[in-house]
N, C-alpha and C positions, 0 to 999 in steps of 0.2 A: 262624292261626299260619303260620309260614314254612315249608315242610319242604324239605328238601335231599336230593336222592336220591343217590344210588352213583356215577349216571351225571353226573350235573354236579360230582362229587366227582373224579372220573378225567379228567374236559376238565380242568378245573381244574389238576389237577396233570399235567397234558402240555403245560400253557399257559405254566406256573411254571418246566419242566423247559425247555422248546425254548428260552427265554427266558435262563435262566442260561446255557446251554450256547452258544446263538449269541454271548452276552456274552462268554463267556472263550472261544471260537474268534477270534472280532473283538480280544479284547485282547491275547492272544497269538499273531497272526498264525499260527494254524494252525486246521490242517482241510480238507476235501476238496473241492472247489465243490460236492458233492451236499449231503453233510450241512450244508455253511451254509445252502444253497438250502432242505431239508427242516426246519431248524430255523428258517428266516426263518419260512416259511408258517405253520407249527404254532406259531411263539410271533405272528403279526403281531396287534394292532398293539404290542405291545410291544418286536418286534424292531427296527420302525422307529423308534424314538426310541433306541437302540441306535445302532442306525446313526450317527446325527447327532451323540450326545453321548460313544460313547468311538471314542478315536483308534485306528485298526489298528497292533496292535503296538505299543504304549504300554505294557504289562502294567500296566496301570490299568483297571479299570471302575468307574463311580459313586463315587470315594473311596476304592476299597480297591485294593491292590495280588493283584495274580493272576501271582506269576511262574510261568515255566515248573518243571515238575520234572527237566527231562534236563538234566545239566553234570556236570562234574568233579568238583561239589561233595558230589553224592548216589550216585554210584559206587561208593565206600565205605561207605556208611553203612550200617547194620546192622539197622537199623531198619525198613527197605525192602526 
């Protein structure tokens, strides 16, 4: 049988995380050189196909739209 422990359960989800996060730093043109740099290493190799297939500053990754949250438009809002 297969068994999964705790610990490949936690790489796993820091692999899934660094990954999303370098995606929507990359899509939305923001973020720090350190934390791209730290979420490139901890998601690679998934950060480098990242790299290649979404445009910087596109607010686009893989098909889905990732706008920003800061503008005039959420200022207001009440909800927030």
């Amino acid at each position: 049988m297969l068994e999964v422990s705790r610990t490949d359960c936690g790489v796993s989800a820091v692999w899934v995380f660094a990954n999303l996060s370098f995606t929507a730093m990359r899509a939305q043109a923001r973020g720090s050189t350190f934390w791209r740099v730290l979420t490139f290493v901890f998601g690679f190799p998934g950060t480098l196909l990242t790299l290649f297939a979404v445009t910087k500053g596109s607010e686009r990754a893989y098909g889905i739209d990732v706008p920003r949250k800061s503008g005039p438009q959420y200022e207001d809002d009440p909800i927030l």
